[in-house]
MDAnalysis code that builds the backbone (N, CA, C; Angstrom):
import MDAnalysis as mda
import numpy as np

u = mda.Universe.empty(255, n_residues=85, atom_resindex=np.repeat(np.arange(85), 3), trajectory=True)
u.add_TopologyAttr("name", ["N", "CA", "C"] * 85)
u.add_TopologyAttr("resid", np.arange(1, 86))
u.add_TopologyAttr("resname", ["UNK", "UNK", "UNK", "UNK", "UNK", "UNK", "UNK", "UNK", "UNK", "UNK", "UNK", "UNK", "UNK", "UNK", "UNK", "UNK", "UNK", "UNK", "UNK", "UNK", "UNK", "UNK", "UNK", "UNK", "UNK", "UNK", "UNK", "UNK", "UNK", "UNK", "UNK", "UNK", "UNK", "UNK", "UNK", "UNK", "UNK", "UNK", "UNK", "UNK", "UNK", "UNK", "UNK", "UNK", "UNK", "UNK", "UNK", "UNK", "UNK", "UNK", "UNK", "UNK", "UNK", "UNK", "UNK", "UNK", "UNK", "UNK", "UNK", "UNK", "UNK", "UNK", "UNK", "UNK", "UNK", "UNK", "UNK", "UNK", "UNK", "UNK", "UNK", "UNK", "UNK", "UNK", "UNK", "UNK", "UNK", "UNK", "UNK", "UNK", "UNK", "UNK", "UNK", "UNK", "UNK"])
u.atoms.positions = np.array([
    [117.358, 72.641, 98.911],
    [118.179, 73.645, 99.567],
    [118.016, 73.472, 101.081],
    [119.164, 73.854, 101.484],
    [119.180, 73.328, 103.154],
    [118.453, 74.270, 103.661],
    [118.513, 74.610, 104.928],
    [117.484, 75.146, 105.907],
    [118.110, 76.277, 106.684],
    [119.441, 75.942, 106.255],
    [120.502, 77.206, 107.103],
    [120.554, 77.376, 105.700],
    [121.071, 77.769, 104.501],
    [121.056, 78.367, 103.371],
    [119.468, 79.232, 103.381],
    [118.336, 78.597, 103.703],
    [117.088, 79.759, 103.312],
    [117.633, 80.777, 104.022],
    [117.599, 80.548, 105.415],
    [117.194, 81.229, 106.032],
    [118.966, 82.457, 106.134],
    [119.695, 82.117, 105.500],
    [120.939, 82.845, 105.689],
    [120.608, 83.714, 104.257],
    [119.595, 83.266, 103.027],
    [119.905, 83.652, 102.113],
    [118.610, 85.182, 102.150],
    [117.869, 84.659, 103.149],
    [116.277, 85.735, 103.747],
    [116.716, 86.797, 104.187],
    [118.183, 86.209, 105.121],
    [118.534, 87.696, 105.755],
    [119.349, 88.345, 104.744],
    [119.749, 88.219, 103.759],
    [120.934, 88.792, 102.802],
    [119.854, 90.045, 101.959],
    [118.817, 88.978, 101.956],
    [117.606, 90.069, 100.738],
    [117.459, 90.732, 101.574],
    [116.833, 91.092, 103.331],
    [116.683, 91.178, 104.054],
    [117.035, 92.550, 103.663],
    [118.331, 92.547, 103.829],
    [119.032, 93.354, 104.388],
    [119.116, 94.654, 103.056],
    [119.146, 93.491, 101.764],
    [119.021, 94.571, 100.526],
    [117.785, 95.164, 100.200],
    [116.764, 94.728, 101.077],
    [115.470, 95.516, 100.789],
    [115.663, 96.534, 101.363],
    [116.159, 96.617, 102.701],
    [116.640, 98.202, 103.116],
    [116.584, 99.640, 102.861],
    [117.688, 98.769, 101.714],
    [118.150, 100.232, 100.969],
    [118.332, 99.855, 99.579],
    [116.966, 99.408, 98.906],
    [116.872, 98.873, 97.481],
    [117.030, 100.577, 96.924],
    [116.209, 101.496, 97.367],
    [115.490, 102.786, 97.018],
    [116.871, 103.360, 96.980],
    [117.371, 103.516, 97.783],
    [118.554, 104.370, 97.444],
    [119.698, 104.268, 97.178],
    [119.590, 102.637, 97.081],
    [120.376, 102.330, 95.814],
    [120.105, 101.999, 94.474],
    [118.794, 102.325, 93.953],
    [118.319, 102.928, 92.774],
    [118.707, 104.273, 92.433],
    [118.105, 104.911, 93.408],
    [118.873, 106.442, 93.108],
    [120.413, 106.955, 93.338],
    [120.824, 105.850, 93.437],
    [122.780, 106.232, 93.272],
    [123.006, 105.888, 92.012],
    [122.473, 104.645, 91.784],
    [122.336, 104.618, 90.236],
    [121.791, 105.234, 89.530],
    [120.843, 106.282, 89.587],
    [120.441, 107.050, 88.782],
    [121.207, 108.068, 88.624],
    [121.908, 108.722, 89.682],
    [122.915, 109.561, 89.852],
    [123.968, 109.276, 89.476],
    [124.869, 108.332, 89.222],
    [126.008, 108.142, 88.717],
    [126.036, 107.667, 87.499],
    [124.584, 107.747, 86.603],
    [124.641, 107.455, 85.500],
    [124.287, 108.474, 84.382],
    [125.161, 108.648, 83.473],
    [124.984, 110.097, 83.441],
    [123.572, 110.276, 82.278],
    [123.330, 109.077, 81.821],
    [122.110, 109.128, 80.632],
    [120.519, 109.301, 81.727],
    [120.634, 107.869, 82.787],
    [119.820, 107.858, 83.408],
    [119.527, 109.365, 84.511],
    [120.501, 110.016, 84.975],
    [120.460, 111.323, 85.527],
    [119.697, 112.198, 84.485],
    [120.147, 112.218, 83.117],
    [119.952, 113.368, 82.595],
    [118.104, 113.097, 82.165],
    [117.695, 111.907, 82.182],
    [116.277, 111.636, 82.023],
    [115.283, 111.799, 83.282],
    [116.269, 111.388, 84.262],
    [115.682, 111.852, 85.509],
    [115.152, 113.057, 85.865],
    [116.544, 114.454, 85.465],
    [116.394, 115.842, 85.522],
    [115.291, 116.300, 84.286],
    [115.111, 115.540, 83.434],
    [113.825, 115.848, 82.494],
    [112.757, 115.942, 83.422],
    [112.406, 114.439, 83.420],
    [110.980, 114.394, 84.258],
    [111.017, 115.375, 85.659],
    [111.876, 115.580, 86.051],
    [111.649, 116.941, 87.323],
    [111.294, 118.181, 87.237],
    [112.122, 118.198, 85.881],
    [111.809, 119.681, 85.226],
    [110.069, 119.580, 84.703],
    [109.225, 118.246, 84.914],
    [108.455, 118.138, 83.919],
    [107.224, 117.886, 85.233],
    [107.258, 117.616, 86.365],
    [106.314, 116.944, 87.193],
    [107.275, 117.966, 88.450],
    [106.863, 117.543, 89.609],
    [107.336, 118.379, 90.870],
    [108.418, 117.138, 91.520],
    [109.595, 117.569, 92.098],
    [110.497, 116.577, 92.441],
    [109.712, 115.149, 93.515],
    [109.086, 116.286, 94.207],
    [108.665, 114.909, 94.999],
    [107.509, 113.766, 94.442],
    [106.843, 114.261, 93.462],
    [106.324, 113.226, 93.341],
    [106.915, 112.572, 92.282],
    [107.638, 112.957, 91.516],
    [108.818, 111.903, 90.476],
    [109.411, 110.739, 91.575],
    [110.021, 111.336, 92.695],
    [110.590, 110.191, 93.895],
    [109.733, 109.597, 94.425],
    [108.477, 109.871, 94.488],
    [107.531, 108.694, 95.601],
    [107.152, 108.306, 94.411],
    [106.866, 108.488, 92.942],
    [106.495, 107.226, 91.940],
    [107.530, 106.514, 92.488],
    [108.710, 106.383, 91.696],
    [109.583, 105.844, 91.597],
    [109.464, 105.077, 92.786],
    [109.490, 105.285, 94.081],
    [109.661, 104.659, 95.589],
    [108.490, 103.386, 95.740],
    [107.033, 103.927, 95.096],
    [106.191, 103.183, 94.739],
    [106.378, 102.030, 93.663],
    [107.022, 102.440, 92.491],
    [107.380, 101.422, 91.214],
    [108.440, 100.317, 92.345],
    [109.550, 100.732, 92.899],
    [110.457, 99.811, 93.183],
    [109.826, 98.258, 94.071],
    [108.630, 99.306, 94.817],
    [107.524, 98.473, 96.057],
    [107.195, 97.515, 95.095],
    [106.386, 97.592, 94.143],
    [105.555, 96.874, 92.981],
    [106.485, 96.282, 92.641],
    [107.565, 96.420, 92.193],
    [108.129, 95.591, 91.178],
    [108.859, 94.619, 91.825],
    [109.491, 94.904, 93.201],
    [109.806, 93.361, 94.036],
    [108.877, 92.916, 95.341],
    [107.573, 93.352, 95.094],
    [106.532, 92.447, 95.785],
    [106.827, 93.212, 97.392],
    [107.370, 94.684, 97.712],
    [107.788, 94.490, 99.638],
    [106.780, 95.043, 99.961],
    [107.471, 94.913, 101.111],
    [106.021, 96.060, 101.980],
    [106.724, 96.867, 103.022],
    [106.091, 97.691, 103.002],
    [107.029, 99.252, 104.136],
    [107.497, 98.933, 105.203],
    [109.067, 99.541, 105.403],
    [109.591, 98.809, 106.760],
    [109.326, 100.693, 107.536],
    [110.379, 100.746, 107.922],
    [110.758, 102.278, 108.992],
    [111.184, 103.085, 107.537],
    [111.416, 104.690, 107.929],
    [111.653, 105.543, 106.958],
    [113.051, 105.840, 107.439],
    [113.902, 105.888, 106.216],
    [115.155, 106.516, 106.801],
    [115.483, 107.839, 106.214],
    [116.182, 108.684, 107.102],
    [116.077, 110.511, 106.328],
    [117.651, 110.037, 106.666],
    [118.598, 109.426, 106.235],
    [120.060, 109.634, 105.869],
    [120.111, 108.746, 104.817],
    [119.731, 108.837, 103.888],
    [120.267, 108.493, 102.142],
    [121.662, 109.137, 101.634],
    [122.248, 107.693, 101.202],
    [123.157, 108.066, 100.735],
    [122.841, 109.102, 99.357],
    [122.296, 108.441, 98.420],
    [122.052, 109.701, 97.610],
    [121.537, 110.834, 97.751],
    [122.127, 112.065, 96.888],
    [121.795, 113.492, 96.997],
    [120.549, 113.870, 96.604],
    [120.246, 112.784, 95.388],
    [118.509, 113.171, 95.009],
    [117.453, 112.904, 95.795],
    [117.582, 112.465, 96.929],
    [116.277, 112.159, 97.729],
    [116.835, 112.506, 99.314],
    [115.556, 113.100, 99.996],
    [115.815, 113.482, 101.344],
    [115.887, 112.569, 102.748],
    [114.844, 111.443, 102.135],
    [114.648, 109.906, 102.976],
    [114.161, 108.818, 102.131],
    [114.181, 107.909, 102.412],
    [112.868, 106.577, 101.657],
    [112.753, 105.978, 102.507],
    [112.087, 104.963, 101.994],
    [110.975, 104.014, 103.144],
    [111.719, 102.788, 102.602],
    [112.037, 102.316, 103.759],
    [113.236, 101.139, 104.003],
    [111.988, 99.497, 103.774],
    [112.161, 98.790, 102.939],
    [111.202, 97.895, 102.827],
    [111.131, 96.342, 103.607],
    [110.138, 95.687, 104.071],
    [110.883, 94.480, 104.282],
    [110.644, 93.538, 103.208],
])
């Protein structure tokens, strides 16, 4: 692989590590099975810490590490997340 392809393909992830988090939770929200399992576990644990697991699982599961925090999420279920690099 060429050398302008890595490095064009670094900034693309780049850019989707961002806003991996809250675009998990749009998908959780616009799905109406995954919403309704979501609103379980809230009803079942306290909202915020259902969202910082979750914020934590997404960290773990593609290897990032914490960029800046952003408090304008597109989704309604969360107030900010932590933008990853």
């Amino acid at each position: 692989m060429s050398e302008a392809i890595i490095k064009f393909a670094d900034k693309v992830i780049s850019q989707k590590n961002k806003s991996i988090t809250d675009e998990i939770f749009l998908l959780i929200q616009k799905d109406k099975d995954l919403m309704q399992e979501y609103l379980r576990l809230v009803q079942n644990e306290k909202i915020d810490s259902v969202n910082t697991q979750i914020g934590k699982r997404i960290k773990e599961s593609y290897g990032l590490k914490d960029g800046k925090r952003n408090n304008n999420p597109l989704s309604t279920l969360i107030k900010s997340y932590q933008e990853f690099l």
